[in-house]
C-alpha positions as CSV (number, residue, x, y, z in Angstrom):
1,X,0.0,0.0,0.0
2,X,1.3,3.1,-0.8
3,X,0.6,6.0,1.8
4,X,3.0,9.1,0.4
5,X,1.0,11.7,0.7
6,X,1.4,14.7,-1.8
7,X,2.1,17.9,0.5
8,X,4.7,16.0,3.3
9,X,7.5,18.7,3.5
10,X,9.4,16.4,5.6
11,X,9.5,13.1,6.4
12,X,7.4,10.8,8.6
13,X,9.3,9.3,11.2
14,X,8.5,6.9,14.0
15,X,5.7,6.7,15.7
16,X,7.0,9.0,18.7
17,X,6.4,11.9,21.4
18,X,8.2,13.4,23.8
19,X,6.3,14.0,26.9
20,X,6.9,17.3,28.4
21,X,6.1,18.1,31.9
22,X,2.9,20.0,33.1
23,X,3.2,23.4,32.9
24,X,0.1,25.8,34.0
25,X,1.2,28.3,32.0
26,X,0.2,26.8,28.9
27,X,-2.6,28.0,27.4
28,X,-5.4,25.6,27.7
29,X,-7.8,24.6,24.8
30,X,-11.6,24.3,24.3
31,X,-11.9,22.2,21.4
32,X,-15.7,22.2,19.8
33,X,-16.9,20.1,16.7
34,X,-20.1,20.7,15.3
35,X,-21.5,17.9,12.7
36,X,-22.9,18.3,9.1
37,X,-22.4,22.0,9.7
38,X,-21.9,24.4,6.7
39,X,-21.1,27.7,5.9
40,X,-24.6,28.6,7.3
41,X,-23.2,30.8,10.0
42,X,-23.5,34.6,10.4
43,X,-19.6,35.3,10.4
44,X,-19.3,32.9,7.1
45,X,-22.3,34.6,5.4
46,X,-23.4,31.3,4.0
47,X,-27.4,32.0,4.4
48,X,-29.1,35.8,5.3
49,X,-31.2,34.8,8.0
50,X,-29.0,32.2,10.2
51,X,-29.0,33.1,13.5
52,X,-25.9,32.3,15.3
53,X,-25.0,35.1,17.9
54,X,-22.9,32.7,19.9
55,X,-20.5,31.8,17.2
56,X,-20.9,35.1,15.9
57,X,-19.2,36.5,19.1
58,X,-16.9,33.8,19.6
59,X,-15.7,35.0,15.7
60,X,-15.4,38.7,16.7
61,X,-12.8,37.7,19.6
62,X,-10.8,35.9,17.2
63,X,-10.1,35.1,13.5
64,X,-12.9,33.3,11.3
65,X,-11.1,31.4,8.4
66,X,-13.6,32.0,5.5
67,X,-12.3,29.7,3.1
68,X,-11.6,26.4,5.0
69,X,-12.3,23.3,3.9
70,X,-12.4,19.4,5.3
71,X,-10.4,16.9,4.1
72,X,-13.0,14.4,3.3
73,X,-16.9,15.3,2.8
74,X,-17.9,12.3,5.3
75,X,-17.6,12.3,9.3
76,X,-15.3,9.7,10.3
77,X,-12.9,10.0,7.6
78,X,-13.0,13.7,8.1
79,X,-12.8,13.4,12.1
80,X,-9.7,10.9,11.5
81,X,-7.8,13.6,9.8
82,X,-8.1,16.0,12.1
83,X,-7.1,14.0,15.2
84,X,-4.1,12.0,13.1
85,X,-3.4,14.7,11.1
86,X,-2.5,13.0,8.1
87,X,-4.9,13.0,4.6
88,X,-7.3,9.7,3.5
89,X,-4.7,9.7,1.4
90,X,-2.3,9.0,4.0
91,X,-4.9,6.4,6.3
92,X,-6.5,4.8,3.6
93,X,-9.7,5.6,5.4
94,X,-12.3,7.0,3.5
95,X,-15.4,5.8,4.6
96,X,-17.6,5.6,7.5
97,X,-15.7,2.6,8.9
98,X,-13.2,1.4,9.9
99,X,-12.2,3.0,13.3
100,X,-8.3,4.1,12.3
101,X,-6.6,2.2,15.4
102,X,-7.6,-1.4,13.1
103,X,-5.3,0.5,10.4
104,X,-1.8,-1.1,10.4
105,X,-0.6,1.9,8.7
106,X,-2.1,4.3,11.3
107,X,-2.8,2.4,14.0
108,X,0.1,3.4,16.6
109,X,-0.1,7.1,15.5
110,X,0.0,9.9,18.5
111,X,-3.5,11.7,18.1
112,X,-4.1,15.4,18.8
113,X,-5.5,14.5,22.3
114,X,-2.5,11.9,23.1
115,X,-0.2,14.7,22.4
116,X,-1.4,16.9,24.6
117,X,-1.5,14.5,27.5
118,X,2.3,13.6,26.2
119,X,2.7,16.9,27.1
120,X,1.1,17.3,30.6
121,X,-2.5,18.3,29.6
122,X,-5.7,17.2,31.1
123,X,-8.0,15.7,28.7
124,X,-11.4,15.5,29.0
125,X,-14.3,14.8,26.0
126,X,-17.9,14.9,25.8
127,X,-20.1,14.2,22.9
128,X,-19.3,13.3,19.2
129,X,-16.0,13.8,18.4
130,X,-14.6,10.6,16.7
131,X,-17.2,8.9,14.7
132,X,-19.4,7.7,17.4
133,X,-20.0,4.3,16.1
134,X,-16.5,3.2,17.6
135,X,-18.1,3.9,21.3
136,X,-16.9,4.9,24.7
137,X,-14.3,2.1,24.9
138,X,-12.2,3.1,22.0
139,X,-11.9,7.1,23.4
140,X,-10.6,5.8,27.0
141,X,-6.9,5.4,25.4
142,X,-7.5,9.2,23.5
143,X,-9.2,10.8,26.4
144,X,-8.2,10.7,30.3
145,X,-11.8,11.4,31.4
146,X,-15.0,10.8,29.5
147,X,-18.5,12.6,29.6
148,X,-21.8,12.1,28.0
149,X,-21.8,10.5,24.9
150,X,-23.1,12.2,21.5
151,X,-24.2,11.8,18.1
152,X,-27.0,9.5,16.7
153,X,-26.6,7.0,19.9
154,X,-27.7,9.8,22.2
155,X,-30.2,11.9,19.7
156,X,-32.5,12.8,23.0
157,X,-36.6,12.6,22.6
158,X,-37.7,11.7,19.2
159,X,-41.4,11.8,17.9
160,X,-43.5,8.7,18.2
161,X,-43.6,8.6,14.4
162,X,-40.9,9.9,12.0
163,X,-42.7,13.6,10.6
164,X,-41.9,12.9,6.9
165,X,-42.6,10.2,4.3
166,X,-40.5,7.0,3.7
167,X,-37.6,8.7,1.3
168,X,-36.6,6.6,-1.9
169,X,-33.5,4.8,-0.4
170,X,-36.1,3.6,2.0
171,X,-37.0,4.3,5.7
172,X,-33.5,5.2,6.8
173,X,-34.2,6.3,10.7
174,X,-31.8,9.4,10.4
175,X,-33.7,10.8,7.5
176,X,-36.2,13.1,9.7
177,X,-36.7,16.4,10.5
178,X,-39.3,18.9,12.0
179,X,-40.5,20.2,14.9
180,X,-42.5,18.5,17.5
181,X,-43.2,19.6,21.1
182,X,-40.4,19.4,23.4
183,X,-37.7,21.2,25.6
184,X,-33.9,22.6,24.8
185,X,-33.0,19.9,27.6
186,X,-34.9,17.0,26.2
187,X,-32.2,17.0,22.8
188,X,-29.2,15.3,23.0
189,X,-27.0,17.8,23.0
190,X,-27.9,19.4,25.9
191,X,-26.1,17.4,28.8
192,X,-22.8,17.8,26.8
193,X,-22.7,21.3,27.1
194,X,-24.0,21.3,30.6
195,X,-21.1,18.7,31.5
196,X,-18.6,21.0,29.3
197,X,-19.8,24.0,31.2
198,X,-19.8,22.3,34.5
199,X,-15.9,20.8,33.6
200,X,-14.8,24.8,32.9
201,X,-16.6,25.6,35.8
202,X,-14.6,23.4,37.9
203,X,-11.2,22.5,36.2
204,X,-8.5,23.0,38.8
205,X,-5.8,25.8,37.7
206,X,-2.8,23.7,38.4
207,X,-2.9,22.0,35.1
208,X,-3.6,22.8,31.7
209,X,-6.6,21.1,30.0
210,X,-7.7,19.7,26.9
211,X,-10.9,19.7,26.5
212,X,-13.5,18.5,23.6
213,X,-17.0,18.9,23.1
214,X,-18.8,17.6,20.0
215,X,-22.2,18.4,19.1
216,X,-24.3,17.1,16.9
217,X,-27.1,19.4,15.0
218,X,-27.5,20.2,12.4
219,X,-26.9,16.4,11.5
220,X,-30.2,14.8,11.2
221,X,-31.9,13.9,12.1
222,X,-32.8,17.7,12.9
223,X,-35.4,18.0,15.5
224,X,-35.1,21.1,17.3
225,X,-38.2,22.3,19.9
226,X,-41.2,24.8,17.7
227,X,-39.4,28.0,19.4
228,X,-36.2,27.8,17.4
229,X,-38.0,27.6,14.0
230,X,-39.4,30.7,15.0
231,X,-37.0,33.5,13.4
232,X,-37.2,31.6,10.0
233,X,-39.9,32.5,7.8
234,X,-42.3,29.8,6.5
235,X,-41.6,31.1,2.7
236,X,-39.4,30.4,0.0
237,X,-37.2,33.5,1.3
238,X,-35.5,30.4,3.6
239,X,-34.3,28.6,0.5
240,X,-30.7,28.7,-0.8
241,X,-29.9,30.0,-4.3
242,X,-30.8,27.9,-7.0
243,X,-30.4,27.1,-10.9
244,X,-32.3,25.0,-13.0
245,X,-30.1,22.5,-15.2
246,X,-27.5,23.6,-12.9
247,X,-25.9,19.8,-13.5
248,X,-26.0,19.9,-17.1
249,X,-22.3,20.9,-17.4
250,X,-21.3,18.3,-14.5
251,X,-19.9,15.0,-15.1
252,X,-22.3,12.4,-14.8
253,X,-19.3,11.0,-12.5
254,X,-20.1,13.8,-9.8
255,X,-23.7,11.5,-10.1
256,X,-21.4,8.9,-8.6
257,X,-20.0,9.8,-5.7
258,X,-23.8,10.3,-4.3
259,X,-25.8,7.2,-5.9
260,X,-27.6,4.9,-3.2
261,X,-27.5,7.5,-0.6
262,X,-30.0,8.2,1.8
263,X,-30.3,11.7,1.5
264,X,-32.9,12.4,-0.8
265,X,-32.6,14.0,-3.9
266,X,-34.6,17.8,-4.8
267,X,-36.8,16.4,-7.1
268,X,-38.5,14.1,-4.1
269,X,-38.3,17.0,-1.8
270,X,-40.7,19.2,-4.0
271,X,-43.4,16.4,-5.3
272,X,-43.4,15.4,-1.1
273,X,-43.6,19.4,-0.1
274,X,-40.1,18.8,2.2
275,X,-37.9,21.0,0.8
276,X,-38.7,24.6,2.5
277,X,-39.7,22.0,5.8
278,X,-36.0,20.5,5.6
279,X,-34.2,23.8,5.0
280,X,-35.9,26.0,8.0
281,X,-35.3,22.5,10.2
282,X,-31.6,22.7,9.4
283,X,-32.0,26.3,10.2
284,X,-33.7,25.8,13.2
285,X,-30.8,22.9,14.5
286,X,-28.3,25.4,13.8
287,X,-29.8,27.8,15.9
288,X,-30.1,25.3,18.6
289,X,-26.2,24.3,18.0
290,X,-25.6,28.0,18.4
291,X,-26.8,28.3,22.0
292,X,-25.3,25.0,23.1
293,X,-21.9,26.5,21.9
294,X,-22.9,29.7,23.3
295,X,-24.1,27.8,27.2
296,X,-20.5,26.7,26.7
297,X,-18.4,29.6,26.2
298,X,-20.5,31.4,29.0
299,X,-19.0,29.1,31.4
300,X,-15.6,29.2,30.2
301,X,-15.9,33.3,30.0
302,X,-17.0,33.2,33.7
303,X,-14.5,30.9,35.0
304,X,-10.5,31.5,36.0
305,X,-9.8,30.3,33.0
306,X,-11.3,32.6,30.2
307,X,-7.9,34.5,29.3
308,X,-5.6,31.5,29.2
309,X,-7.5,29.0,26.9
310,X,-7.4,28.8,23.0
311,X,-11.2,28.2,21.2
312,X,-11.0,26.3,18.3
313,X,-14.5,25.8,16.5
314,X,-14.5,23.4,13.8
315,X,-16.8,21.5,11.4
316,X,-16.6,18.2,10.3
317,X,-17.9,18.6,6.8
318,X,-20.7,20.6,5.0
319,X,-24.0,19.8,3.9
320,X,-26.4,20.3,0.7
321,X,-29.6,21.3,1.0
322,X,-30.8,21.4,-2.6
323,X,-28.2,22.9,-4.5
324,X,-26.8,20.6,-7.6
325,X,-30.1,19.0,-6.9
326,X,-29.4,17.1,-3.9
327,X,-29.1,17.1,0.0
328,X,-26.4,15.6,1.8
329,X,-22.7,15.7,1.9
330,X,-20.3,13.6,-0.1
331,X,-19.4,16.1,-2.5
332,X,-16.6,17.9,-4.1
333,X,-18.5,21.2,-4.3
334,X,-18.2,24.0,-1.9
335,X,-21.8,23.4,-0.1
336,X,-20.2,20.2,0.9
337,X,-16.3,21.3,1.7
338,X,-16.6,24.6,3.3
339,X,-16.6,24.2,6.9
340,X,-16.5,26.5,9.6
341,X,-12.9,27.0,11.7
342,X,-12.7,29.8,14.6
343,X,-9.5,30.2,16.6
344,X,-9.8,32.5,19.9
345,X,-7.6,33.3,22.8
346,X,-3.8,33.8,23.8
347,X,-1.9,34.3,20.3
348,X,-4.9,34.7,18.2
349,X,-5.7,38.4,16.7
350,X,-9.0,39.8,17.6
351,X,-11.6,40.4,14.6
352,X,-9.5,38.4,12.2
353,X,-11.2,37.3,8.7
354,X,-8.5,35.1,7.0
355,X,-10.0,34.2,3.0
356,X,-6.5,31.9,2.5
357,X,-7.7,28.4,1.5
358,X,-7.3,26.9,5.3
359,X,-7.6,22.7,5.8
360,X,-8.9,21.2,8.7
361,X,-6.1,19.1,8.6
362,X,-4.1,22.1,10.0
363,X,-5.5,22.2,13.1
364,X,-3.5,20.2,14.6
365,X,0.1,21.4,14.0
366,X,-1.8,25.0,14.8
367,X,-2.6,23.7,18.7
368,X,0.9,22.3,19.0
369,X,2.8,26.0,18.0
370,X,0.1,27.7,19.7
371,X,0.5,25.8,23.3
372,X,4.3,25.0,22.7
373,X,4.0,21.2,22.7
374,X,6.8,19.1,21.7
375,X,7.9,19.1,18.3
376,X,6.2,16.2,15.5
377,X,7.3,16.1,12.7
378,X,4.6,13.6,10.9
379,X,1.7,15.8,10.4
380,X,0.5,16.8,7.2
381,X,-1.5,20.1,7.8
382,X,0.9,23.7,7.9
383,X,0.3,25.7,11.2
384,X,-1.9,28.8,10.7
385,X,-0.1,30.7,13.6
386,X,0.9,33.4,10.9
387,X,-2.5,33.9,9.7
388,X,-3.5,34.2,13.4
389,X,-1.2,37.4,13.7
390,X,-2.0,38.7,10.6
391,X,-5.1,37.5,8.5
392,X,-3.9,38.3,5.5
393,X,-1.0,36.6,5.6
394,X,-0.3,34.2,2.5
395,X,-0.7,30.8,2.3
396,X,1.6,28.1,0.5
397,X,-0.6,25.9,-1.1
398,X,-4.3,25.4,-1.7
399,X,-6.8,23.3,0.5
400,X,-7.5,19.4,-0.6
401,X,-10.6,17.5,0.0
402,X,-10.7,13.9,-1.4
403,X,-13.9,11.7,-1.4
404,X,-12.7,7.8,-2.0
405,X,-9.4,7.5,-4.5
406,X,-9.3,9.4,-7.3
407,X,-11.7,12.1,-6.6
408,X,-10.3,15.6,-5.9
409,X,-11.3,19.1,-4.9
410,X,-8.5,21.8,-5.0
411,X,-9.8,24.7,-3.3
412,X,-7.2,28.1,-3.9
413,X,-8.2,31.7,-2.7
414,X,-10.6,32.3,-6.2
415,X,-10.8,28.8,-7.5
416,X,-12.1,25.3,-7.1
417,X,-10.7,22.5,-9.4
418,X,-12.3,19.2,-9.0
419,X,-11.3,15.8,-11.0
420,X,-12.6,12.6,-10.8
421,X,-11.4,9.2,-11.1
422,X,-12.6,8.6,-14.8
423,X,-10.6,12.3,-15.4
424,X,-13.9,14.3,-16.0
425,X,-13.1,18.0,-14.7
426,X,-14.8,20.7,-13.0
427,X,-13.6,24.6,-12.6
428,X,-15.1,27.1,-10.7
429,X,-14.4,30.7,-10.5
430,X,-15.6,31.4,-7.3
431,X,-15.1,35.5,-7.4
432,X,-17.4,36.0,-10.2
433,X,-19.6,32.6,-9.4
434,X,-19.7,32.3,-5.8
435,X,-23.0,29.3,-6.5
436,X,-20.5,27.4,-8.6
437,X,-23.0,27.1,-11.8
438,X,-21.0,27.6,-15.0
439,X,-18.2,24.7,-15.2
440,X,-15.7,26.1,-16.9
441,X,-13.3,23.5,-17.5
442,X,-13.0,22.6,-20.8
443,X,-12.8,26.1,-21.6
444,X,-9.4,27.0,-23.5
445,X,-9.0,30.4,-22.1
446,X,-9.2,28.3,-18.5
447,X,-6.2,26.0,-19.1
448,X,-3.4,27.4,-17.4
449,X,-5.8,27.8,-14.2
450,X,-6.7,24.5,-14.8
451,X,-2.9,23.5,-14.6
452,X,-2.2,25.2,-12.0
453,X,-4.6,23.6,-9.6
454,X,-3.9,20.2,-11.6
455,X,-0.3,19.7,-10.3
456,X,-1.8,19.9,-6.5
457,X,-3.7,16.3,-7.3
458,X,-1.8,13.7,-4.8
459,X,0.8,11.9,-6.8
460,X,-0.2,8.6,-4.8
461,X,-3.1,7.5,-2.8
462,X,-3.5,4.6,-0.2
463,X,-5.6,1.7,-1.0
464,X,-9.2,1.9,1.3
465,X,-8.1,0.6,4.5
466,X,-8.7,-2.9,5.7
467,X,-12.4,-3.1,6.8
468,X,-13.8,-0.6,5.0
469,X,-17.0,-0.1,4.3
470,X,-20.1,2.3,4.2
471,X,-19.7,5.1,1.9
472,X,-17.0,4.2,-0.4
473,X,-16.4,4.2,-4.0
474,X,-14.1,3.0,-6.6
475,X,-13.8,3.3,-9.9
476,X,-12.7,0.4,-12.9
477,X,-10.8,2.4,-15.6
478,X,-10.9,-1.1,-18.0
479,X,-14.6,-1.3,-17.9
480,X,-15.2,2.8,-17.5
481,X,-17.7,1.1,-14.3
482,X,-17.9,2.5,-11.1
483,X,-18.3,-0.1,-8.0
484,X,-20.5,1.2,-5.2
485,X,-20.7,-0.8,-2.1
486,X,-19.8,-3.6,-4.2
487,X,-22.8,-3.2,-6.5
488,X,-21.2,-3.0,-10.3
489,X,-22.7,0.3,-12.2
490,X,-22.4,0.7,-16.0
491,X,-21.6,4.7,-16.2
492,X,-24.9,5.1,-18.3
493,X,-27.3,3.7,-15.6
494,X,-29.9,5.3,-14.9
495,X,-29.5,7.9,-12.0
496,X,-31.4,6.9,-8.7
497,X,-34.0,9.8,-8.1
């Protein structure tokens, strides 16, 4: 298997930390994952109405990245990038399983959280942070103490009955979303920010901490009480920009990387009336998200610690909701890439708006020259401590999102260059089309852009990863066939709808 990854400035060495001792002068970190949440905040400017005064504030006291992207449009593959801090490319995990310590080639890595301990931290977690299908066992060798659990195991109160119709792909228990009577405290992500706010409330100064919270919403299912669907009109004012025949200059291989999903396509949102329902529910979750975060940073603002701990606000991966005719992630478009990333506290400029391409992957390396931890040299991300200074500072290289081998995003400061495995193109001049509708690829004038973005492309790419499965892809360049789940697809079936 080959694992060279195409942006390594230096190369990977053993498996090693050095373990520095405590010091309480370090500046702590708050770590905070929200799930399936796009640019639909009101620092981003990714939707007019979104109401998000918590993140919003937490922005203005730090620097927003406004053009950061994941590494991989899908949560665990995603999530395992930014704890290793190496690319899919790198793990070979690209799918919703397996759990990377079953990796031989990642297995014995140091993980974010494990590097801070190395290095005298306290580590705490609460809620979703890995993919939560692995469970509490597998975070008790990441994380010193554990707190509530999150994501789909711990959703909170549900409806008796699921509030929409049975969606093509059939009655997948996720696919839901509305509001139904109940409280803030009844939802899932509730008693992890009361046992984050409780931790900050009551950490002990004589040791630096570590401490992650994940929450869920806006990943469905997205329930959130009547009272936070309130500020969004019941109109088509809620709906995101949209273009008929908007996928008629796509490659019908960009069909591929979403075909037996269970997010539901456009087309079955407006003939069952869900679209407008679905949008102002998303809305509505990221509202409620909002004032878990916000819960959160109150306690950490009243507490001893509030002027010695980094912020760091991330997002696992974006999320569609009807643009390119779809909904869902596992994309290589910017509705599906563009995550939100907030840095705040010691060594971070106030009221910084950063629009360098910015990877999730560098969060990592950015904690570890932000809170002086020992040096590693075996991560893959580039340390944004110079954009945290000064915002404008230039970056060296775009940001790369892969979905399964062979398909690419390339996302520079005006651009986005995607290619797919069969070589079908995409190129999107996002100054002058910020929706992404007019492909402009194959256009001559476009070539040297399209050349420059090219040569980013990984030069190798690890095999999937033993025990992979859910969510992945692959591609037969004898047969032009792409393999989903196994299934065999000739590349003019007939799209799923």
């Amino acid at each position: 298997m080959c694992r060279s990854p195409l942006f390594f400035l230096v190369p990977v060495l053993a498996f090693s930390v050095v373990t520095a001792a405590p010091d309480a002068k370090r500046p702590n970190v708050l770590f905070i994952a929200l799930d399936d949440q796009n640019d639909w905040i009101g620092a981003l400017g990714g939707h007019p109405l979104v109401r998000t005064p918590n993140i919003d504030r937490l922005a203005r006291r730090g620097t927003v990245f406004l053009n950061a992207h994941c590494q991989a449009p899908l949560c665990n593959p995603s999530r395992t990038s930014v704890m290793l801090g190496v690319r899919p490319t790198t793990s070979g995990v690209y799918g919703l399983a397996p759990w990377f310590r079953t990796v031989p080639a990642v297995r014995e890595r140091v993980t974010l959280p494990q590097h801070f301990r190395a290095n005298g931290y306290a580590t705490f977690v609460t809620g979703k942070i890995y993919h939560d299908e692995w469970g509490p066992e597998s975070l008790r060798s990441e994380f010193e103490v554990l707190g509530p659990a999150g994501g789909a195991r711990e959703l909170g109160v549900k409806p008796a009955r699921k509030l929409i119709p049975p969606t093509p792909m059939g009655n997948h228990p996720l696919m839901d979303w509305g509001a139904f009577p109940h409280r803030d405290d009844e939802r899932g992500d509730y008693p992890v920010a009361t046992w984050a706010a409780e931790r900050l409330r009551t950490m002990p100064a004589d040791r630096p901490f570590f401490l992650a919270a994940g929450i869920f919403l806006p990943h469905v299912p997205c329930y959130a009480p009547p009272v936070w669907f309130a500020p969004y009109p019941d109109d088509d004012s809620v709906l995101p920009p949209y273009l008929a025949g908007d996928r008629d200059d796509t490659p019908r291989f960009s069909w591929a990387l979403h075909w037996e999903l269970p997010e539901p396509r456009l087309k079955w949102l407006r003939e069952n009336r869900q679209w407008r329902n679905l949008v102002r529910s998303y809305l509505a979750s990221v509202s409620y998200a909002d004032a878990q975060i916000g819960r959160i940073l109150d306690a950490l603002e009243a507490s001893d610690h509030a002027d010695n701990t980094i912020v760091v606000l991330w997002g696992d991966n974006g999320w569609h909701l009807g643009e390119k005719d779809i909904t869902g992630k596992n994309t290589l478009w910017e509705r599906s890439t563009r995550v939100p990333l907030i840095f705040a506290g010691p060594g971070v400029v106030p009221g910084g708006r950063c629009t360098q391409p910015a990877e999730l992957l560098d969060i990592y390396p950015t904690l570890a020259e932000l809170c002086r931890l020992s040096a590693r040299l075996d991560l893959e991300g580039l340390s944004l401590g110079a954009q945290l200074r000064t915002a404008g500072t230039r970056r060296e290289r775009p940001a790369l999102t892969t979905h399964n081998p062979g398909n690419h995003a390339v996302r520079s400061e005006r651009y986005r260059y995607i290619r797919y495995a069969d070589g079908s193109e995409e190129l999107y001049d996002l100054q002058s089309d910020p929706n992404e509708w007019e492909n402009l690829a194959g256009r001559r004038e476009q070539a040297t852009v399209v050349a420059e973005h090219r040569k980013w492309l990984p030069k190798t790419e690890a095999e999937f990863a033993p025990g992979s499965a859910l969510r992945i892809l692959s591609y037969d360049p004898v047969s032009g066939d792409f393999v989903w789940e196994g299934k065999r697809f000739r590349r003019d079936s007939p799209i799923p709808e």
